[in-house]
mmJSON file of the N, C-alpha and C atoms, coordinates in Angstrom:
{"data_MODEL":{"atom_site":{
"group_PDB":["ATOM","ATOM","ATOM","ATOM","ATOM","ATOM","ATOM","ATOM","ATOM","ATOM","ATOM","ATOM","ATOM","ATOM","ATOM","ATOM","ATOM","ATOM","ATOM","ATOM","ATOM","ATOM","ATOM","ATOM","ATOM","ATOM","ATOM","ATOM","ATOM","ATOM","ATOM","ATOM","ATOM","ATOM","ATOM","ATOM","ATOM","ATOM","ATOM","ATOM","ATOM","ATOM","ATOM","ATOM","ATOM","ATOM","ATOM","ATOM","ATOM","ATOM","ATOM","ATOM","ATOM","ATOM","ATOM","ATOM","ATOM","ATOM","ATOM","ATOM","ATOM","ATOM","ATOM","ATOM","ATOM","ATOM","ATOM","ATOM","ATOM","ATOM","ATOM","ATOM","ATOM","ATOM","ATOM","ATOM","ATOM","ATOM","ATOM","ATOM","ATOM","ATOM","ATOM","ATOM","ATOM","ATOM","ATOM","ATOM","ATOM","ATOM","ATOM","ATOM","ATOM","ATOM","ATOM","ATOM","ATOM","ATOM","ATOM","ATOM","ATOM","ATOM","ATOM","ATOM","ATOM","ATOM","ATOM","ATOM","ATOM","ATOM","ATOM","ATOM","ATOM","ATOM","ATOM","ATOM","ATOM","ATOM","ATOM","ATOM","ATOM","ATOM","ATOM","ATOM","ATOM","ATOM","ATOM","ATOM","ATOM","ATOM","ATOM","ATOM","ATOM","ATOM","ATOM","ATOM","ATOM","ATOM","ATOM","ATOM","ATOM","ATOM","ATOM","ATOM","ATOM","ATOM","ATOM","ATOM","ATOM","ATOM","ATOM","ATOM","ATOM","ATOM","ATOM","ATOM","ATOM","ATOM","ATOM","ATOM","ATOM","ATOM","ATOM","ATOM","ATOM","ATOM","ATOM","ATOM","ATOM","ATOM","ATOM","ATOM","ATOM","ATOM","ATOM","ATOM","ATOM","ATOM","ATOM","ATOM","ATOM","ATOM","ATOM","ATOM","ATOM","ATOM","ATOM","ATOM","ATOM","ATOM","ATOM","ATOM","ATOM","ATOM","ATOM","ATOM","ATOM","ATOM","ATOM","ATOM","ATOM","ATOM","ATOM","ATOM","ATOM","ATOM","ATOM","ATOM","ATOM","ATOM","ATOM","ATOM","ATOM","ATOM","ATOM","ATOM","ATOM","ATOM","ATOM"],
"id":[1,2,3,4,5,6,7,8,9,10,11,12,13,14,15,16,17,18,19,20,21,22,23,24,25,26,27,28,29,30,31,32,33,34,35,36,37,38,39,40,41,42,43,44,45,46,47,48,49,50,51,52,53,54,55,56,57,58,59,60,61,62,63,64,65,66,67,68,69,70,71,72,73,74,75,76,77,78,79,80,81,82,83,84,85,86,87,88,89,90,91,92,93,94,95,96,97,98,99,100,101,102,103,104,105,106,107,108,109,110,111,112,113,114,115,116,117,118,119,120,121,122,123,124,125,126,127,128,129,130,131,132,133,134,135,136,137,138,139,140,141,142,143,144,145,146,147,148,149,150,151,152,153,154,155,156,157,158,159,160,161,162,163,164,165,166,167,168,169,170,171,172,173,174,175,176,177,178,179,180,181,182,183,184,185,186,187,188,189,190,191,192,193,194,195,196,197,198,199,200,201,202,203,204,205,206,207,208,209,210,211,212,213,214,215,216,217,218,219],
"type_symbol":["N","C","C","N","C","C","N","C","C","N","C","C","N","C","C","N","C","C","N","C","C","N","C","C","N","C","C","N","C","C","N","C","C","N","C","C","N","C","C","N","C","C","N","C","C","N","C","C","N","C","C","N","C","C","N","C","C","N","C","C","N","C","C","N","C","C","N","C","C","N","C","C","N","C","C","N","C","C","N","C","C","N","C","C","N","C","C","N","C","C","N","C","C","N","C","C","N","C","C","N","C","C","N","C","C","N","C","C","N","C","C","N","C","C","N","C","C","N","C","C","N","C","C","N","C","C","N","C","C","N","C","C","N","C","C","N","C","C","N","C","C","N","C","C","N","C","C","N","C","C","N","C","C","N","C","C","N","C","C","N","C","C","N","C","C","N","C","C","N","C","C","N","C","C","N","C","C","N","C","C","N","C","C","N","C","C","N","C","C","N","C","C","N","C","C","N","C","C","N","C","C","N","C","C","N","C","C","N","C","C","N","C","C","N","C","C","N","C","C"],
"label_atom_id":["N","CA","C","N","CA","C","N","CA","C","N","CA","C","N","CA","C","N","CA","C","N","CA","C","N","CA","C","N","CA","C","N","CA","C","N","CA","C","N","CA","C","N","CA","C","N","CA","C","N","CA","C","N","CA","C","N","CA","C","N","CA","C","N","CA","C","N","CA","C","N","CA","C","N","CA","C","N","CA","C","N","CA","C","N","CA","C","N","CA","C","N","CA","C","N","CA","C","N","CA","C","N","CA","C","N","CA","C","N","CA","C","N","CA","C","N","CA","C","N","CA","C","N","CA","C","N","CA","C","N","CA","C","N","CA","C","N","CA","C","N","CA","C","N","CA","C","N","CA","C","N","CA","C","N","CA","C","N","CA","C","N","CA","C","N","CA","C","N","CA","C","N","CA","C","N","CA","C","N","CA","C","N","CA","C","N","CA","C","N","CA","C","N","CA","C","N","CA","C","N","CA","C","N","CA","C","N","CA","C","N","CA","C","N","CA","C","N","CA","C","N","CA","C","N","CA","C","N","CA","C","N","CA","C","N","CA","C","N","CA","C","N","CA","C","N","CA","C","N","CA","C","N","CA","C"],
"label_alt_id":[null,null,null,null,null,null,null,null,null,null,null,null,null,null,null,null,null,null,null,null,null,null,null,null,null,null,null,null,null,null,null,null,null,null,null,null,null,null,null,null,null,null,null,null,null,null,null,null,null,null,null,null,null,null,null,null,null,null,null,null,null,null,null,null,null,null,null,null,null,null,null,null,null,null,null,null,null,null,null,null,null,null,null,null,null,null,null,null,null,null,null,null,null,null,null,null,null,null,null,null,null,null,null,null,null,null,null,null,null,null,null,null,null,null,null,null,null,null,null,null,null,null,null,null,null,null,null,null,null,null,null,null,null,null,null,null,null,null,null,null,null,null,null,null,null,null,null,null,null,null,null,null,null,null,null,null,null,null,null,null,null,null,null,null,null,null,null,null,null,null,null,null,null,null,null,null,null,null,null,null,null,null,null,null,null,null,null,null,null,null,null,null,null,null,null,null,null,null,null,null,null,null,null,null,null,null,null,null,null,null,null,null,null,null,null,null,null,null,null],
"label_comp_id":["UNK","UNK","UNK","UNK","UNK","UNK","UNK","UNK","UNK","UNK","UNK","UNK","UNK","UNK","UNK","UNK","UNK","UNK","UNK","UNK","UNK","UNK","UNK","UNK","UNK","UNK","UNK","UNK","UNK","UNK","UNK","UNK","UNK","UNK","UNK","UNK","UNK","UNK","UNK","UNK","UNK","UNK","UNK","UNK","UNK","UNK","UNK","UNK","UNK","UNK","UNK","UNK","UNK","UNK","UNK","UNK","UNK","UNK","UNK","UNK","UNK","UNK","UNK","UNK","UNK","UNK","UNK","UNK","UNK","UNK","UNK","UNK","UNK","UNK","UNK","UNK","UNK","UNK","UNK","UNK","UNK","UNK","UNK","UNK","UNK","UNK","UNK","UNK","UNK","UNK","UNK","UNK","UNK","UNK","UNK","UNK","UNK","UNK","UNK","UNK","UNK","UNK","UNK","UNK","UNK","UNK","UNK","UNK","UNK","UNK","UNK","UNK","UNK","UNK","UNK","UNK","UNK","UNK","UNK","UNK","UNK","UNK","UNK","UNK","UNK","UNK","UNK","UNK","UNK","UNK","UNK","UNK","UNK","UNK","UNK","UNK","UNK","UNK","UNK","UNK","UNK","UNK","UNK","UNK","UNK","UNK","UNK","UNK","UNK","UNK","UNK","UNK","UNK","UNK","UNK","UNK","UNK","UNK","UNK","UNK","UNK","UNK","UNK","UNK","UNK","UNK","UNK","UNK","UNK","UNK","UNK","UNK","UNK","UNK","UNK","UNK","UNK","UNK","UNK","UNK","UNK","UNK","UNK","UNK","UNK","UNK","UNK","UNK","UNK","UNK","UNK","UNK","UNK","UNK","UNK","UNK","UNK","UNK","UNK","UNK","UNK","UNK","UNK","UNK","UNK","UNK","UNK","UNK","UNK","UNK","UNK","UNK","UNK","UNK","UNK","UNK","UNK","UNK","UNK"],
"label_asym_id":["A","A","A","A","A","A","A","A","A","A","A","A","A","A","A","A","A","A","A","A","A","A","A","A","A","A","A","A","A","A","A","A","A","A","A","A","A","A","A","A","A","A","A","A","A","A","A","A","A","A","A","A","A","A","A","A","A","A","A","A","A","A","A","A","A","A","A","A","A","A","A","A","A","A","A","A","A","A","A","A","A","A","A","A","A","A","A","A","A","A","A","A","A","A","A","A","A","A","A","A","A","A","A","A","A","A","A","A","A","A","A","A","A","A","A","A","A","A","A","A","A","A","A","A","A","A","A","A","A","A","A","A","A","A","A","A","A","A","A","A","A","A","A","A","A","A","A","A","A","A","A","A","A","A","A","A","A","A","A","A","A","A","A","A","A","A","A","A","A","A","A","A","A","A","A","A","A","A","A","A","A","A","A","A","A","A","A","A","A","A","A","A","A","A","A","A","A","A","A","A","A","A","A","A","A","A","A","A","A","A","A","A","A","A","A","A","A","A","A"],
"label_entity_id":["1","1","1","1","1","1","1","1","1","1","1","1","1","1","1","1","1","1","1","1","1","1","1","1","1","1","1","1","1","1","1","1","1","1","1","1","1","1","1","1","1","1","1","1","1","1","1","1","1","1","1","1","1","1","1","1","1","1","1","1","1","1","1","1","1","1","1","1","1","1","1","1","1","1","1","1","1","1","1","1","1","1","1","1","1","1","1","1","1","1","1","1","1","1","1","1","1","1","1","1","1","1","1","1","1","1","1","1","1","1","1","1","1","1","1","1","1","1","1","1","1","1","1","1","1","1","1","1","1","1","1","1","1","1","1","1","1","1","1","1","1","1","1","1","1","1","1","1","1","1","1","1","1","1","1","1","1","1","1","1","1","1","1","1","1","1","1","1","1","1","1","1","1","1","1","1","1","1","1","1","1","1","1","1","1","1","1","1","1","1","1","1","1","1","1","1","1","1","1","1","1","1","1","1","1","1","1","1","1","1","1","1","1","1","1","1","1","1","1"],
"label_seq_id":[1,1,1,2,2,2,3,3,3,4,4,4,5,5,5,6,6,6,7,7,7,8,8,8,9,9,9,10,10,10,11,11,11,12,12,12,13,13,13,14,14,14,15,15,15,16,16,16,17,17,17,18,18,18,19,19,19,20,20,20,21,21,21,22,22,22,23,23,23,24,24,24,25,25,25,26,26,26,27,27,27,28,28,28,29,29,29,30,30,30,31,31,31,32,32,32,33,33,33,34,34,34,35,35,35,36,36,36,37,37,37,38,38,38,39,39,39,40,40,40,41,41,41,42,42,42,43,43,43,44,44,44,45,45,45,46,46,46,47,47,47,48,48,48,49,49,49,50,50,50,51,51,51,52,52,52,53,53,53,54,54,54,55,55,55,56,56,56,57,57,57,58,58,58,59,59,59,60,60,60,61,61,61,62,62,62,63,63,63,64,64,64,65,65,65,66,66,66,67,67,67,68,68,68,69,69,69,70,70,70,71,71,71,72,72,72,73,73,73],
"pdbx_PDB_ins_code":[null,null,null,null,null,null,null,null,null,null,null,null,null,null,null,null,null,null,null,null,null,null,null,null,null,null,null,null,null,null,null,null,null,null,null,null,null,null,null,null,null,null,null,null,null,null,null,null,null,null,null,null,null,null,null,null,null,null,null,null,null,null,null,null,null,null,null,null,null,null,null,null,null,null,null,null,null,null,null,null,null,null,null,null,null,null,null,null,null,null,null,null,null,null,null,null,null,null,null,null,null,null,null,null,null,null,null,null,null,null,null,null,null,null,null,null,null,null,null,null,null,null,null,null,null,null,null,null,null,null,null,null,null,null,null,null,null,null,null,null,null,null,null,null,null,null,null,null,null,null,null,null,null,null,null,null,null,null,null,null,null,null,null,null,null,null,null,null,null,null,null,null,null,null,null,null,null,null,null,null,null,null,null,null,null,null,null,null,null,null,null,null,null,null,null,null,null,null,null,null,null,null,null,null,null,null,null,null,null,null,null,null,null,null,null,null,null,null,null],
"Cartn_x":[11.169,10.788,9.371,9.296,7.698,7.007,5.839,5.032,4.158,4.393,3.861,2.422,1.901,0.223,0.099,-0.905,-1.448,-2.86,-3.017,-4.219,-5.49,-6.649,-8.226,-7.796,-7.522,-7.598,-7.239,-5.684,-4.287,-4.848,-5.281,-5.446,-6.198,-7.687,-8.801,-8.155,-7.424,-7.134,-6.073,-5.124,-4.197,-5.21,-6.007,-7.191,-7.583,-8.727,-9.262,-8.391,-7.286,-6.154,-6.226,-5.746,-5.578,-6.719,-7.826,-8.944,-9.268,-9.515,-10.005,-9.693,-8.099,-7.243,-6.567,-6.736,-5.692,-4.007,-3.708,-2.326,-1.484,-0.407,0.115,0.684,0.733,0.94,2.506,3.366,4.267,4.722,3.739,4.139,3.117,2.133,1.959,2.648,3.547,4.465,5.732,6.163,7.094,6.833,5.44,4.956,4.79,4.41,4.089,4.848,5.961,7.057,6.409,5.14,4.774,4.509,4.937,5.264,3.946,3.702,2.706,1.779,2.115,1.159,0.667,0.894,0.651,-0.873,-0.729,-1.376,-2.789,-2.503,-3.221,-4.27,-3.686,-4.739,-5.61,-5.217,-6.161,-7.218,-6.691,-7.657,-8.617,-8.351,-9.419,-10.266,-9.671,-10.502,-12.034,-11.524,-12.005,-12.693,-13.02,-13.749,-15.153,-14.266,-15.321,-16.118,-15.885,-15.908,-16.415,-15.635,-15.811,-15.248,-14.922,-15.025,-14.413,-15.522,-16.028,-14.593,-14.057,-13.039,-12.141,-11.456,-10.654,-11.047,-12.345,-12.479,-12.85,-13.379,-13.754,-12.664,-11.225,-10.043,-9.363,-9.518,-9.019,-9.622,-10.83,-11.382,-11.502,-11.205,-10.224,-8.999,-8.034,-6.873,-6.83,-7.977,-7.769,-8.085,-9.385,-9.828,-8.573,-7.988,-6.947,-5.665,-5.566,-4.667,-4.822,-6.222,-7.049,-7.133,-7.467,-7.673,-5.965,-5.193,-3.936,-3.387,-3.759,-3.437,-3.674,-5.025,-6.155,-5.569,-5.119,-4.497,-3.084,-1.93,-1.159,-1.2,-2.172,-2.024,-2.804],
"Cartn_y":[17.553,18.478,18.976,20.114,20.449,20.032,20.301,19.923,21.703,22.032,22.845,23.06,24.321,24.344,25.493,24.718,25.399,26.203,27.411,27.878,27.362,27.279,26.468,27.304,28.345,29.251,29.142,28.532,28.211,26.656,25.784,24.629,24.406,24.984,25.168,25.831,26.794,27.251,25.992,25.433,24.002,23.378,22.764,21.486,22.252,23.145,23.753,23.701,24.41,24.045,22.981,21.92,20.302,20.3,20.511,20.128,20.533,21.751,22.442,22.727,23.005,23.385,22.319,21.018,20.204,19.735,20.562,20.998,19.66,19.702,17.95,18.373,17.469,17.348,17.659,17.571,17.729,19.403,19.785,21.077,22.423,21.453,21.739,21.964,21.17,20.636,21.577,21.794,22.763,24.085,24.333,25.897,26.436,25.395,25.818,25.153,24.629,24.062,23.411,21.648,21.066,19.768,18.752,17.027,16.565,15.952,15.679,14.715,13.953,13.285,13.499,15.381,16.081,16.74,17.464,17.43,16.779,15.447,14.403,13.659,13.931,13.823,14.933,16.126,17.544,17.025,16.453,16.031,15.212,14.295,12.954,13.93,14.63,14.913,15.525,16.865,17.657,17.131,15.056,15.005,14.174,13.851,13.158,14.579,15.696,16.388,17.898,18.198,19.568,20.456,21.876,22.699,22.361,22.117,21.883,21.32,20.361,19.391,20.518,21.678,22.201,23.395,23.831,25.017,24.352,23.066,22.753,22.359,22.375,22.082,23.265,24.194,25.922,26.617,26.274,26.494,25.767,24.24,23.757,23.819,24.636,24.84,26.284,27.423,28.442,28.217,27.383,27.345,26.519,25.583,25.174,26.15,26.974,28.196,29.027,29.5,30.193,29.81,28.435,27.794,28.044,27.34,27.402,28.813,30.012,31.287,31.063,31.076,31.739,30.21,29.404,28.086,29.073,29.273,30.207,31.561,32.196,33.195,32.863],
"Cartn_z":[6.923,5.884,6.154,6.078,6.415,5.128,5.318,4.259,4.01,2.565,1.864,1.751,2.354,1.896,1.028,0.336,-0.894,-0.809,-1.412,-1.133,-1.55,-1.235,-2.314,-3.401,-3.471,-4.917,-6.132,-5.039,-5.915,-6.439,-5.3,-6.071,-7.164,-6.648,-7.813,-9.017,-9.404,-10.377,-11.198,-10.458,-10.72,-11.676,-10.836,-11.244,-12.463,-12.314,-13.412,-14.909,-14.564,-15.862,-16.326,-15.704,-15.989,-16.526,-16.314,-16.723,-17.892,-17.98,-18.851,-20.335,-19.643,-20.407,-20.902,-20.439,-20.895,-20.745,-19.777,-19.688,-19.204,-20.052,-19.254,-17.586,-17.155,-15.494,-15.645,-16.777,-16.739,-16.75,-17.845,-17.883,-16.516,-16.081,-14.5,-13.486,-13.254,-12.434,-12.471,-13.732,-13.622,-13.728,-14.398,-13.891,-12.67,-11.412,-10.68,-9.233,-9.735,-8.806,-7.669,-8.38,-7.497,-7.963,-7.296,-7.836,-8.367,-9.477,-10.448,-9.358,-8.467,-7.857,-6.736,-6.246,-5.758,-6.769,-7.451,-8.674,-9.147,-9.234,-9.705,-8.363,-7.248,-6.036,-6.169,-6.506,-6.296,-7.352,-8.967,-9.745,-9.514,-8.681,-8.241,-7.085,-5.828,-5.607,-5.759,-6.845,-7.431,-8.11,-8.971,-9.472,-8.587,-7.544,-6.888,-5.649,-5.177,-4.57,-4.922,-5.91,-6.299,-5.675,-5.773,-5.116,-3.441,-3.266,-1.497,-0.933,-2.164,-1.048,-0.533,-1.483,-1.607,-0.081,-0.604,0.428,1.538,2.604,3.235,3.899,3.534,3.561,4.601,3.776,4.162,4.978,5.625,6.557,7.837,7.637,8.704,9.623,8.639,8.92,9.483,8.776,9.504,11.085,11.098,12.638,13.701,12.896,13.798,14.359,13.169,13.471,14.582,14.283,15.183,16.529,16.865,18.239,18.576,18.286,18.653,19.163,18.257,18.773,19.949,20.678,21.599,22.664,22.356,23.769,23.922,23.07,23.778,24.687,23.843,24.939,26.316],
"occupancy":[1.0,1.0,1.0,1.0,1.0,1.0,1.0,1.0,1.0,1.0,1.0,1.0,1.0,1.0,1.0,1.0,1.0,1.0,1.0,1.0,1.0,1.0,1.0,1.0,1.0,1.0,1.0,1.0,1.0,1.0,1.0,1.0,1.0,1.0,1.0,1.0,1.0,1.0,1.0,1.0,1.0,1.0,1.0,1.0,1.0,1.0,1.0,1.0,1.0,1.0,1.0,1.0,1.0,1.0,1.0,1.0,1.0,1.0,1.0,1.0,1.0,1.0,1.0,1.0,1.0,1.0,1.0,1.0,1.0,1.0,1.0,1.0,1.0,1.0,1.0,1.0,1.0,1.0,1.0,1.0,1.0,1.0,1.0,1.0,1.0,1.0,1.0,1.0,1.0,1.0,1.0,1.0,1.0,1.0,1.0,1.0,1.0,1.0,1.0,1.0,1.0,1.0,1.0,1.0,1.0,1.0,1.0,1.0,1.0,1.0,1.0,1.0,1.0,1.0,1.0,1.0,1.0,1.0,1.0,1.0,1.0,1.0,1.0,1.0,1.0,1.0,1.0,1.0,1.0,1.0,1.0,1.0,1.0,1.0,1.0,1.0,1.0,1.0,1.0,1.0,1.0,1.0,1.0,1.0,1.0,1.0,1.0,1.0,1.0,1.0,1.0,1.0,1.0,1.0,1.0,1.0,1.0,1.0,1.0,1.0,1.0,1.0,1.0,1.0,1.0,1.0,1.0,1.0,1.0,1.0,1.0,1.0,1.0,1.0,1.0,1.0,1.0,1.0,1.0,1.0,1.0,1.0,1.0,1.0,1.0,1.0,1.0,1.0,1.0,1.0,1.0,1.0,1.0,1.0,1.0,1.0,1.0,1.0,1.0,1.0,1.0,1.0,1.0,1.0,1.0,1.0,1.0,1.0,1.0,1.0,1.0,1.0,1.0,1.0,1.0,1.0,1.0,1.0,1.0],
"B_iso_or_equiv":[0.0,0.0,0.0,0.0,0.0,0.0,0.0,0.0,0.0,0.0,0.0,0.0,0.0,0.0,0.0,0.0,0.0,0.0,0.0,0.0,0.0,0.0,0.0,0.0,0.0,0.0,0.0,0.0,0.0,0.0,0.0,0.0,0.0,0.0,0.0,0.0,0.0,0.0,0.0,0.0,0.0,0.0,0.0,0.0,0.0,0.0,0.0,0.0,0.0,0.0,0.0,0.0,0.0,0.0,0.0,0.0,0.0,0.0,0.0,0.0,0.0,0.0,0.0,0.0,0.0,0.0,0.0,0.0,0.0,0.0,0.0,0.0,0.0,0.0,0.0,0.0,0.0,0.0,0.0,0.0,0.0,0.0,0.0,0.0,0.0,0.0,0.0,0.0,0.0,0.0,0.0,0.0,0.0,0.0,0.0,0.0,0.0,0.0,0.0,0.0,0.0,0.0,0.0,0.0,0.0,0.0,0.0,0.0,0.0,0.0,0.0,0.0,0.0,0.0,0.0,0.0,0.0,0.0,0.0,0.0,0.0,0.0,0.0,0.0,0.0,0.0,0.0,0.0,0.0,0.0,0.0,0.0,0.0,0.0,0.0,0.0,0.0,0.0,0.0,0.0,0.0,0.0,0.0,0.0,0.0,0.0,0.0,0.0,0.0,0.0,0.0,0.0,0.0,0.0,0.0,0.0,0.0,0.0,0.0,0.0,0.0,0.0,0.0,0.0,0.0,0.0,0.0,0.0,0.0,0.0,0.0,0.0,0.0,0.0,0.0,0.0,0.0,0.0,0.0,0.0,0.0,0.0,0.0,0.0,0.0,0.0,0.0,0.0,0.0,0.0,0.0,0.0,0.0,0.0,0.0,0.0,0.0,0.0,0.0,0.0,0.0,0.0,0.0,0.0,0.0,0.0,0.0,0.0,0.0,0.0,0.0,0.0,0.0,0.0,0.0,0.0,0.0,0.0,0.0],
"pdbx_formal_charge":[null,null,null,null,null,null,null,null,null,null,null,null,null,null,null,null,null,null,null,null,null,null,null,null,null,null,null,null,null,null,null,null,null,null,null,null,null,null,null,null,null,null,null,null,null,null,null,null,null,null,null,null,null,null,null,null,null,null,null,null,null,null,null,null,null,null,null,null,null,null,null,null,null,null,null,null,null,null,null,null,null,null,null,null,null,null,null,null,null,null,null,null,null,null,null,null,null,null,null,null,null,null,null,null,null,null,null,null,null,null,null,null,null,null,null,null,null,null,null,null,null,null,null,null,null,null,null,null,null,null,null,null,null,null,null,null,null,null,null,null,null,null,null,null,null,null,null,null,null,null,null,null,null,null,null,null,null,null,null,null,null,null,null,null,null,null,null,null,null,null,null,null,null,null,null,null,null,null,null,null,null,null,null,null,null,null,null,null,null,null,null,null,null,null,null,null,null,null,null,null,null,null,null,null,null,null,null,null,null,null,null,null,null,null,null,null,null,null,null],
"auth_seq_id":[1,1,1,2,2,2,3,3,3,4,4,4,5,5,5,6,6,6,7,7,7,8,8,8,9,9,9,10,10,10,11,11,11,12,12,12,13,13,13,14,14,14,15,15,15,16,16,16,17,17,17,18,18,18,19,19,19,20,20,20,21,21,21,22,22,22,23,23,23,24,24,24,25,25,25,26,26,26,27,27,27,28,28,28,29,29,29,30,30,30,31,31,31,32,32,32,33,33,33,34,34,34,35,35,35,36,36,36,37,37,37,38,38,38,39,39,39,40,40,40,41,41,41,42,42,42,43,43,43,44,44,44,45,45,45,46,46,46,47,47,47,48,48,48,49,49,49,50,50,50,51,51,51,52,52,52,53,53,53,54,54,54,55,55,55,56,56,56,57,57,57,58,58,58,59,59,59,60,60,60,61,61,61,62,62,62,63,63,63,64,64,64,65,65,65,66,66,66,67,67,67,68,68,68,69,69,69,70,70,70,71,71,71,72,72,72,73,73,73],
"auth_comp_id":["UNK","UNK","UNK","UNK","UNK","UNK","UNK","UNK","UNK","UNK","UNK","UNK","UNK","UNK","UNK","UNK","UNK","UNK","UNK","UNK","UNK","UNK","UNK","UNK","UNK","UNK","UNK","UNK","UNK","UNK","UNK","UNK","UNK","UNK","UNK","UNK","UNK","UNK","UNK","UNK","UNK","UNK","UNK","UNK","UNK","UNK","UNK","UNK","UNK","UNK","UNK","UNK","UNK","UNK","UNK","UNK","UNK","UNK","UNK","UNK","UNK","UNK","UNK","UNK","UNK","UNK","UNK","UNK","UNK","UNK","UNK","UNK","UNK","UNK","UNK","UNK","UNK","UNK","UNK","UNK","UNK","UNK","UNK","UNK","UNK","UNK","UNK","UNK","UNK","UNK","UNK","UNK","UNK","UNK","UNK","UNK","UNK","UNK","UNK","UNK","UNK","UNK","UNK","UNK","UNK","UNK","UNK","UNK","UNK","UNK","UNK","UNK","UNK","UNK","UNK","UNK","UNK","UNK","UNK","UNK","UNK","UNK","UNK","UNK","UNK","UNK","UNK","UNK","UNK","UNK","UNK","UNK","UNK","UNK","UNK","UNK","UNK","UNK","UNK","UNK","UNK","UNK","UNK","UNK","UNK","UNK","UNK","UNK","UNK","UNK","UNK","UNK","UNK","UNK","UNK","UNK","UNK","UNK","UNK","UNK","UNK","UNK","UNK","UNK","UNK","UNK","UNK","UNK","UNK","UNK","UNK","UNK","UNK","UNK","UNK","UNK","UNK","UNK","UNK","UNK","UNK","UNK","UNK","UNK","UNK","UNK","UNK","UNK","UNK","UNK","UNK","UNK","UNK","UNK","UNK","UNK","UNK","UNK","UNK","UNK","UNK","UNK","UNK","UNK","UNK","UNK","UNK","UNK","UNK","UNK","UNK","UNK","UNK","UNK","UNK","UNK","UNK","UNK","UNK"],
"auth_asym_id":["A","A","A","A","A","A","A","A","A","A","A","A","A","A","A","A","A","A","A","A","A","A","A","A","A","A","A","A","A","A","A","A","A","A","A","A","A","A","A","A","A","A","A","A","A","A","A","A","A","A","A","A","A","A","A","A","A","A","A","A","A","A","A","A","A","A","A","A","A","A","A","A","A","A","A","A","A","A","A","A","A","A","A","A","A","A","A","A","A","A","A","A","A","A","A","A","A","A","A","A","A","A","A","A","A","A","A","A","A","A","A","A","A","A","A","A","A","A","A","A","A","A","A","A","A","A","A","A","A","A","A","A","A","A","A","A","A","A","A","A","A","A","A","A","A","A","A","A","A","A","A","A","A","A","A","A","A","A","A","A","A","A","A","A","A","A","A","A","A","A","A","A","A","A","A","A","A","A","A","A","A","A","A","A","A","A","A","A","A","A","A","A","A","A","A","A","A","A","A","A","A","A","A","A","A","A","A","A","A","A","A","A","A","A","A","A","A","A","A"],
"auth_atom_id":["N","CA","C","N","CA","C","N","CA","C","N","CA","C","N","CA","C","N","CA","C","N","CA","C","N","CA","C","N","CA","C","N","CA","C","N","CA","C","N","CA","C","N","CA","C","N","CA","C","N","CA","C","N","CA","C","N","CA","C","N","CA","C","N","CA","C","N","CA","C","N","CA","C","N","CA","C","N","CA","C","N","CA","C","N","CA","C","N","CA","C","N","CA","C","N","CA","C","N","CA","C","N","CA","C","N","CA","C","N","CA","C","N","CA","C","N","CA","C","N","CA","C","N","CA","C","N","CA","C","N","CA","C","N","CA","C","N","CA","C","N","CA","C","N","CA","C","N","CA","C","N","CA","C","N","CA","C","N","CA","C","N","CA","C","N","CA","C","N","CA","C","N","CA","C","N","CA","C","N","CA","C","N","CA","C","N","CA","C","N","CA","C","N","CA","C","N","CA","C","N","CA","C","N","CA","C","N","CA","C","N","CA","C","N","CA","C","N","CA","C","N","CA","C","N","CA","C","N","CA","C","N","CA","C","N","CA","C","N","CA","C","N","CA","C","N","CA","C","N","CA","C","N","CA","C"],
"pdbx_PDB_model_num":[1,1,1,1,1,1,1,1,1,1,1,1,1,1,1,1,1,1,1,1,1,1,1,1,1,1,1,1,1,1,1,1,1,1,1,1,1,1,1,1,1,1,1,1,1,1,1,1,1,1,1,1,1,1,1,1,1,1,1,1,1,1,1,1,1,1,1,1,1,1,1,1,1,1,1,1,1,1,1,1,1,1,1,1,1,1,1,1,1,1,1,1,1,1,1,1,1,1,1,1,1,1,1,1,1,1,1,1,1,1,1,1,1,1,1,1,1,1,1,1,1,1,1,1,1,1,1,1,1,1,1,1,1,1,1,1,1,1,1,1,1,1,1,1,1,1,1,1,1,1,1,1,1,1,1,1,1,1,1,1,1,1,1,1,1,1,1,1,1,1,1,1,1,1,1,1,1,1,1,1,1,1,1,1,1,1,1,1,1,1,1,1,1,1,1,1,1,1,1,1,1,1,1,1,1,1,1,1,1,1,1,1,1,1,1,1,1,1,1]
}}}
């Protein structure tokens, strides 16, 4: 099964909800068709991290993308 990536945008906006808003993980989970302890890691990160974990994340993955292009051709 591959594994699903999520945007910093998409996540930060996730977290923020939970947070902010209060929203149960349940009704998270089915808004946004993603397993609550999927979810609830983004929350821990986000409290020990901020921000950063999320985008420091997405800028890893572009450069790996990136390198990989530029080894095929």
């Amino acid at each position: 099964m591959r594994k699903r990536k999520y945007s910093a945008e998409l996540i930060i906006s996730i977290v923020k909800e939970r947070i902010e808003k209060e929203t149960s993980w349940k009704r998270l989970g089915a808004k946004y068709n993603i397993q609550r302890r999927r979810i609830e890691g983004w929350v821990i990160q986000y409290k020990e991290n901020g921000i950063s974990a999320f985008i420091q994340e997405e800028r890893s993955r572009s450069e790996e993308r990136r390198v990989g292009k530029e080894c095929r051709s």
